[in-house]
C-alpha positions as CSV (number, residue, x, y, z in Angstrom):
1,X,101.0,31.8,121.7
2,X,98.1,30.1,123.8
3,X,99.7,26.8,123.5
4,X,102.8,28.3,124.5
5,X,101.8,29.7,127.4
6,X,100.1,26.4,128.5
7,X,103.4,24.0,128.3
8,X,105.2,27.4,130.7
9,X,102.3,27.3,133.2
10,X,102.5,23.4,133.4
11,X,106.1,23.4,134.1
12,X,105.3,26.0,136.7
13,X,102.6,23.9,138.4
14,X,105.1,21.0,138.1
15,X,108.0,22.6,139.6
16,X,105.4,24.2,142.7
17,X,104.2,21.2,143.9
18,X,107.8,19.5,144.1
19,X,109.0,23.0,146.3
20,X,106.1,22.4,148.6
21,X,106.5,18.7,148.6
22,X,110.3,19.4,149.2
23,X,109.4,21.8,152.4
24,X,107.5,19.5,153.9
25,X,109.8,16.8,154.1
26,X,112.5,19.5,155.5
27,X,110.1,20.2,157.8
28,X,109.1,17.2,159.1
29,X,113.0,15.8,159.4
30,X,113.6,19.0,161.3
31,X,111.1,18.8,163.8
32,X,112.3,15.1,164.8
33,X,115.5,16.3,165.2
34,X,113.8,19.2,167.3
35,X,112.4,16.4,170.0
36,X,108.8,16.7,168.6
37,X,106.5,13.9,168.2
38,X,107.1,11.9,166.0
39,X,104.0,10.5,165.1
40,X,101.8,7.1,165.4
41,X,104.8,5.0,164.7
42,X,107.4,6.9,166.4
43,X,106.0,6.8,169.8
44,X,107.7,8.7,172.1
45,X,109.2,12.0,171.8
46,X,112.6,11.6,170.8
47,X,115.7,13.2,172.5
48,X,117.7,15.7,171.3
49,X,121.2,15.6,170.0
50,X,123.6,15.2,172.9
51,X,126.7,17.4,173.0
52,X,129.0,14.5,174.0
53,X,128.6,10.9,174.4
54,X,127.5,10.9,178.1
55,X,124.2,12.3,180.0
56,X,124.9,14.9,181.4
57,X,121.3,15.2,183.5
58,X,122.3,19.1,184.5
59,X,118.9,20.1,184.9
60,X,116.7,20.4,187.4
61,X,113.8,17.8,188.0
62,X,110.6,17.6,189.4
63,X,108.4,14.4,191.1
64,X,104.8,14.6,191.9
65,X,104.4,11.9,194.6
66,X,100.9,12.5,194.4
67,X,100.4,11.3,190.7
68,X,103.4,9.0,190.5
69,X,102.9,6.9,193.8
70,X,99.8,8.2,196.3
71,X,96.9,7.6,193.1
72,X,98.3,4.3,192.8
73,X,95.8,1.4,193.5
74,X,98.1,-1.3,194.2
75,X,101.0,-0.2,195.9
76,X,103.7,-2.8,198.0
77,X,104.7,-1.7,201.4
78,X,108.1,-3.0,203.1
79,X,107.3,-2.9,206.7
80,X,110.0,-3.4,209.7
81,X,113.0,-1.8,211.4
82,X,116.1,-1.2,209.8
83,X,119.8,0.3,209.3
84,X,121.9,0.8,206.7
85,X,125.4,-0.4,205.6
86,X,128.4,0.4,204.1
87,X,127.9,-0.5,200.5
88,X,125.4,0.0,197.2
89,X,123.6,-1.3,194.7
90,X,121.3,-0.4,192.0
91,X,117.2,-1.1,192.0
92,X,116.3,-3.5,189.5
93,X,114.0,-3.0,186.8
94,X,110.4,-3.1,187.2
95,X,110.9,-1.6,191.2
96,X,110.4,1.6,192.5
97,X,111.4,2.4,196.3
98,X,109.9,5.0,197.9
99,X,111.8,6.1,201.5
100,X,110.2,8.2,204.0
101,X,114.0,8.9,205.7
102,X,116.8,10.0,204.2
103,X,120.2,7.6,205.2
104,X,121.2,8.2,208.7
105,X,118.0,8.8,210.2
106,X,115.2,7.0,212.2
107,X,111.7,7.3,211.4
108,X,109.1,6.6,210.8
109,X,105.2,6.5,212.7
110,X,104.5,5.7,215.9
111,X,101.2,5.5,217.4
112,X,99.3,8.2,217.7
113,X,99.6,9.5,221.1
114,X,103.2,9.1,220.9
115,X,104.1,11.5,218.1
116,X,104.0,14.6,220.2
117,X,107.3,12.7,222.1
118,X,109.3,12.3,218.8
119,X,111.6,14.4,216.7
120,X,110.9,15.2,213.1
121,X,113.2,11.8,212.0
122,X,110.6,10.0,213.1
123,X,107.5,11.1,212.0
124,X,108.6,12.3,208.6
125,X,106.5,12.6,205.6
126,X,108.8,13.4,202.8
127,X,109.0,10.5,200.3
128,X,112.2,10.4,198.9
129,X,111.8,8.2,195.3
130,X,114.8,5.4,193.9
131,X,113.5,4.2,190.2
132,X,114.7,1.5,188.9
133,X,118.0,1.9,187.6
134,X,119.1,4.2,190.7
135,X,121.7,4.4,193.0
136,X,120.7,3.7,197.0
137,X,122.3,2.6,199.8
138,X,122.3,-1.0,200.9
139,X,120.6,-1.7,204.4
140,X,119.0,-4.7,206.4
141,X,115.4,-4.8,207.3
142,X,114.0,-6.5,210.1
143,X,110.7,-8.7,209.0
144,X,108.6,-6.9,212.3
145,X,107.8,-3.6,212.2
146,X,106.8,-3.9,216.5
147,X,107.8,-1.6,219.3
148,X,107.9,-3.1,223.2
149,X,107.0,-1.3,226.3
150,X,108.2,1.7,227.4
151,X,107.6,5.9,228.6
152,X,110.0,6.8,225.6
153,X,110.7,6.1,222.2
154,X,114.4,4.7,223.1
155,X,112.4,2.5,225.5
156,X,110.1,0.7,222.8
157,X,112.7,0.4,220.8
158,X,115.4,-1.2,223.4
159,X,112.6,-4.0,224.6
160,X,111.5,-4.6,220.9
161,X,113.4,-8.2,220.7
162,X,111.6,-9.3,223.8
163,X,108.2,-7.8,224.2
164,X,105.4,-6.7,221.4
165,X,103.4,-4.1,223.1
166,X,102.5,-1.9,219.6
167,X,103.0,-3.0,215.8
168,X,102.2,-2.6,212.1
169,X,101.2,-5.3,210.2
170,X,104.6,-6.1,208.7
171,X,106.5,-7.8,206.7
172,X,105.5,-7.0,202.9
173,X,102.1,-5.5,202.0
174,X,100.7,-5.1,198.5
175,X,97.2,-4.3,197.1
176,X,97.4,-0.8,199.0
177,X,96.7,2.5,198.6
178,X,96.8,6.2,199.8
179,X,93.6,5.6,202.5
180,X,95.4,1.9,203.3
181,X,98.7,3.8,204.1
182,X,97.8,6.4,206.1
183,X,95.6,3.7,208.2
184,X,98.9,1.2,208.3
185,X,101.3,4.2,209.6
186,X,99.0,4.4,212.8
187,X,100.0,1.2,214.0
188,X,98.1,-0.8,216.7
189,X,98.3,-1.6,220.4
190,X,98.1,-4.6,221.8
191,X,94.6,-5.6,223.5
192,X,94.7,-7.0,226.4
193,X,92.5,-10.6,225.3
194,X,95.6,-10.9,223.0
195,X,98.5,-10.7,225.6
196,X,100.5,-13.3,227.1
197,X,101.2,-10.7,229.9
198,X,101.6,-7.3,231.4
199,X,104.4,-5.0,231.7
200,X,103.7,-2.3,234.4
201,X,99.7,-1.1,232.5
202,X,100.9,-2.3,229.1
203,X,99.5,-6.0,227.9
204,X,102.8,-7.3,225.8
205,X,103.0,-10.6,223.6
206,X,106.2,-12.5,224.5
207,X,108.4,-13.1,221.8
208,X,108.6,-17.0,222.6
209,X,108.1,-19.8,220.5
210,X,104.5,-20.8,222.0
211,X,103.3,-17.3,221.1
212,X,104.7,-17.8,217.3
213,X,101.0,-18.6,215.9
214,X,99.7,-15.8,217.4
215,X,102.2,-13.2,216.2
216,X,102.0,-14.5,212.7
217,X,97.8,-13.9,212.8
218,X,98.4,-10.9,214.3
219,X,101.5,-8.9,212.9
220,X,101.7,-10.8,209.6
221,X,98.3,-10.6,208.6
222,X,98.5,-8.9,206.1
223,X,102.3,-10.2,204.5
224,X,102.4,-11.3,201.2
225,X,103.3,-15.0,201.1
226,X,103.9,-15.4,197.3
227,X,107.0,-13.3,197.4
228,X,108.5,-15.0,200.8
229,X,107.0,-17.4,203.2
230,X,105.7,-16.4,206.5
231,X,107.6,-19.6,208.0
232,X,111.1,-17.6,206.7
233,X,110.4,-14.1,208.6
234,X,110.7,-15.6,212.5
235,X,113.5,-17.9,213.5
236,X,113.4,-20.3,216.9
237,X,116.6,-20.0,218.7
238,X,115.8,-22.5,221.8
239,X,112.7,-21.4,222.6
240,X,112.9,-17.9,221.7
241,X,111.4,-16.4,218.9
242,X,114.1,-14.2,216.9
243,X,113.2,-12.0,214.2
244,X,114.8,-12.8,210.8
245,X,117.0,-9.6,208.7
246,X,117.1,-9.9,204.9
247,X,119.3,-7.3,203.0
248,X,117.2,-4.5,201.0
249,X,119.4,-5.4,197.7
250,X,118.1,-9.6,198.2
251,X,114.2,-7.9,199.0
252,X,113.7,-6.1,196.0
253,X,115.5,-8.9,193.8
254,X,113.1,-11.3,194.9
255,X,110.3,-8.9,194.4
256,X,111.3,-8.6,190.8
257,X,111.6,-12.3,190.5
258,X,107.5,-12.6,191.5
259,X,106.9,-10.2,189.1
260,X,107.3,-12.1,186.2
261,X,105.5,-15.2,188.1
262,X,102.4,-12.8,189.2
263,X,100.9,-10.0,187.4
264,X,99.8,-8.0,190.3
265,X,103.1,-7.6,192.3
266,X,103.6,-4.1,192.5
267,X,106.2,-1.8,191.0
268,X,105.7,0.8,193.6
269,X,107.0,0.5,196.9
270,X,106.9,2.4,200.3
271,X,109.8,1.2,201.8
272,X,108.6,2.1,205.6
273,X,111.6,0.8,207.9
274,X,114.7,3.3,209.6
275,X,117.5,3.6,208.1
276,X,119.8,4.7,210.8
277,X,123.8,4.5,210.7
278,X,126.4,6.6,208.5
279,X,124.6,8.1,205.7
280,X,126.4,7.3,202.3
281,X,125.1,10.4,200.8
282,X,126.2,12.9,198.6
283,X,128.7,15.1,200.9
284,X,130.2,11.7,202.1
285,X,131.2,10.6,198.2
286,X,132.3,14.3,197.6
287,X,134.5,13.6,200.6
288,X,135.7,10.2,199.8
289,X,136.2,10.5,195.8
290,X,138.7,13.0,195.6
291,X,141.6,11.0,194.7
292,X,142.1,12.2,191.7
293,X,144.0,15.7,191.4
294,X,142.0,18.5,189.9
295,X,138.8,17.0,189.4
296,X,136.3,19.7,190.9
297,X,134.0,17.6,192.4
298,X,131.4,20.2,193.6
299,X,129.8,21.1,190.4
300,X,126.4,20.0,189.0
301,X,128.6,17.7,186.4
302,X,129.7,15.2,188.9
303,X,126.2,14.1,190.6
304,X,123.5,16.4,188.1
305,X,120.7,18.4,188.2
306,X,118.6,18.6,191.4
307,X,115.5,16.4,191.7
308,X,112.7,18.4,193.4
309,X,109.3,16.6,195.3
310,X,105.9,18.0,194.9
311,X,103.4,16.3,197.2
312,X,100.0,18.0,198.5
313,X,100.0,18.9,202.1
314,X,103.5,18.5,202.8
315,X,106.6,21.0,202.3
316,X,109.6,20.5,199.9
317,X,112.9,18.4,201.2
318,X,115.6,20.9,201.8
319,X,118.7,18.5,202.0
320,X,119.9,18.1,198.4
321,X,122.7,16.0,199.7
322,X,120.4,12.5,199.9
323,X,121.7,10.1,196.6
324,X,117.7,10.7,195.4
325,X,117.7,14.2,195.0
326,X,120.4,14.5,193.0
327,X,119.9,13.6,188.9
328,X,122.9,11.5,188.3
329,X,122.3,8.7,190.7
330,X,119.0,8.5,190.6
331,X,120.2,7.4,186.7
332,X,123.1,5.5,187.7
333,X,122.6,2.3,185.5
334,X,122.2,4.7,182.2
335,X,125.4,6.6,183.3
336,X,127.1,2.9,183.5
337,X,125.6,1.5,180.4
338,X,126.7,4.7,178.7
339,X,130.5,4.6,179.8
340,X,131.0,0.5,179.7
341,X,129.9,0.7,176.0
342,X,132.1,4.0,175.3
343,X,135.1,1.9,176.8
344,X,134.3,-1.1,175.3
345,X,133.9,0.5,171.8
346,X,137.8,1.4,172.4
347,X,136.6,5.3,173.7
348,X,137.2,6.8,176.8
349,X,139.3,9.0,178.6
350,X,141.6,7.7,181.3
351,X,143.0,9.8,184.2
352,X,146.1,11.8,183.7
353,X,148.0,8.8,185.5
354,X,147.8,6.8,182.5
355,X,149.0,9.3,180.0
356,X,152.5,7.6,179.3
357,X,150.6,4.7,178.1
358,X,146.4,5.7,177.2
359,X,145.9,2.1,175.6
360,X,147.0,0.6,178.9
361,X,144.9,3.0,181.0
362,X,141.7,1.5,178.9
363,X,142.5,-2.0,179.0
364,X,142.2,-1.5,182.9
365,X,139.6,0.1,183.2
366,X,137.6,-1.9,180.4
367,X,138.4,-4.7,183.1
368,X,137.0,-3.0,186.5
369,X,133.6,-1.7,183.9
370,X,133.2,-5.1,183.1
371,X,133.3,-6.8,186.7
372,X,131.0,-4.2,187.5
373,X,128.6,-4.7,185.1
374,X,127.9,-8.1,186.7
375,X,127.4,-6.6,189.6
376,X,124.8,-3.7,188.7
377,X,123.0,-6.6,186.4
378,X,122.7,-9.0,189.3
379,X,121.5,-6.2,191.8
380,X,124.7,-7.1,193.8
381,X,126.4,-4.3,196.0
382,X,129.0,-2.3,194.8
383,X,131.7,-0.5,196.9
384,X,132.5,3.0,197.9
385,X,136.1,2.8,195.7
386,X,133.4,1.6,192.8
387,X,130.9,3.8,193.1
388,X,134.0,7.0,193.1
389,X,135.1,5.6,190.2
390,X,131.6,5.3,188.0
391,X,131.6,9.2,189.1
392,X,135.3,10.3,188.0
393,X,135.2,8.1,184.6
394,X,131.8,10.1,183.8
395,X,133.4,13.5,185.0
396,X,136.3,13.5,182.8
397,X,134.3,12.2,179.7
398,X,131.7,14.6,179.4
């Protein structure tokens, strides 16, 4: 009876330990598929399933510019005047552009006594953030970030090309910080042991080819020459001293390039230059991609989830319209990546155009992905008719 009794409580122990080493494992495989950690070797937390083969990015999400840009130590600043085009592109890896205007507007510090003349466009403090990866807006910049004499703000900017009565230390900054920023943003007046002349009370530095030395020392003080050479930034047209324009898209391909030659080129950057023109924003691609019949373009499926900004001291952006507050473009190059490799796996769905002959609907569009690719890879701009229809492909594949 006693050795009986031991062989059924050995099989019993047996058979417990297996059910708890059973439940573990169930466990464990569970909570990956859950999203929890996954341990040392796994890393990251892991995403859950998806519902369908595309991001959707329907939620809402937040940015704290304070710990993601402002406790930086070596942030890059893109100093100058600017305006913005008709065309896109996407920021390249290792880059992240920080805009204090949203597309369409002016802005962004004058000096100090001059701030109680200007409208909230110019003085604004809103950052508005474009990752790498991102949909923005291509522009030109200016390489001098200087103002020229003048009662008004229209003034200083109308005399700009001729006179330098105020400026910033322009053309691209790194090593900064918050204190450096703020500091920057003031800008600086022209002495008077500095000018070449007056205009009215105001000492102004000529923008002529005998002053060239002494605007480089002075305004481009500070510029970076590893990523671009200060003999590039200022061109001599007979005698006069004309300020070079280099596209945003070329700027922040270059800036990646000097990356991988220098360690400390920075990812973060405050690009601090207008942006004035027609705003490509939201409402204008709602406006200008709705040639395709019954495709609701107003819902949070066609450009996401909103992306909210947290930032100390300063109140939240209210237009949800600009291409960074809105979840999808802000992860444009996923969204591509995902739908070129659905279409090139032989996926996809095609417009309702195409339905007497699907195959041939894919082939096309396979095509138009593909030149497009290069394009987002390269960090070369991409049209309006492009951009409409990355957004429609997505919508009807979700």
């Amino acid at each position: 009876m006693a050795k009986s009794k031991k062989r059924k409580y050995s099989k019993k122990r047996k058979y417990s330990k297996k059910r708890k080493y059973s439940k573990k494992r169930v466990n464990r495989r569970n909570k990956t598929r859950k999203g929890y950690k996954r341990g040392k070797r796994g890393g990251a937390e892991t995403d859950p399933p998806r519902q369908s083969p595309l991001s959707r990015f329907s939620s809402r999400r937040n940015v704290n510019v304070d710990n993601d840009l402002l406790s930086d130590t070596n942030i890059g600043m893109i100093n100058g005047h600017g305006n913005v085009g008709d065309t896109f592109f996407v920021v390249p890896e290792g880059v992240c552009l920080w805009v204090l205007s949203s597309a369409g507007d002016v802005t962004v510090s004058f000096n100090p006594y001059m701030v109680g003349q200007l409208e909230d466009t110019f003085s604004s403090r809103n950052y508005r953030r474009y990752p790498s990866g991102s949909l923005i807006q291509e522009q030109t910049v200016d390489t001098l970030w200087t103002q020229g004499p003048g009662s008004t703000p229209q003034e200083r900017l109308m005399y700009k090309d001729v006179f330098i009565a105020l400026y910033h230390p322009s053309f691209l900054l790194t090593g900064k910080n918050k204190d450096n920023i703020a500091q920057i943003k003031k800008g600086m007046v022209v002495e008077r042991d500095q000018a070449s002349e007056d205009q009215g009370d105001e000492p102004v530095i000529l923008m002529e080819t005998e002053n060239r030395q002494k605007i480089e020392e002075l305004v481009f003080s500070e510029h970076d020459e590893r990523i671009i050479p200060i003999s590039e930034l200022m061109n001599d047209n007979d005698g006069d001293l004309e300020v070079a324009h280099y596209s945003l898209s070329d700027l922040l391909k270059t800036i990646r390039v000097k990356q991988g030659e220098y360690d400390d080129i920075p990812t973060n950057w405050i690009g601090s230059f207008c942006r004035s023109g027609t705003a490509l924003n939201v409402d204008y691609l709602k406006s200008k991609c709705r040639f395709v019949p019954g495709l609701d373009l107003d819902d949070d499926d066609f450009f996401g989830g909103t992306v909210n900004y947290d930032q100390t001291d300063v109140g939240q952006l209210t237009n949800q319209s600009s291409l960074s507050a809105r979840r999808v473009p802000s992860n444009f190059k996923l969204v591509f990546d995902e739908l070129h490799g659905l279409f090139n796996s032989g996926g996809g769905n095609v417009f309702d155009g195409y339905a007497d002959d699907v195959e041939a609907g894919k082939t096309h569009f396979q095509g138009i992905l593909s030149s497009i690719k290069i394009k987002v890879d390269n960090t070369e701009t991409l049209t309006i008719a492009e951009i409409c229809i990355i957004f429609l492909l997505r919508k009807i594949n979700l």
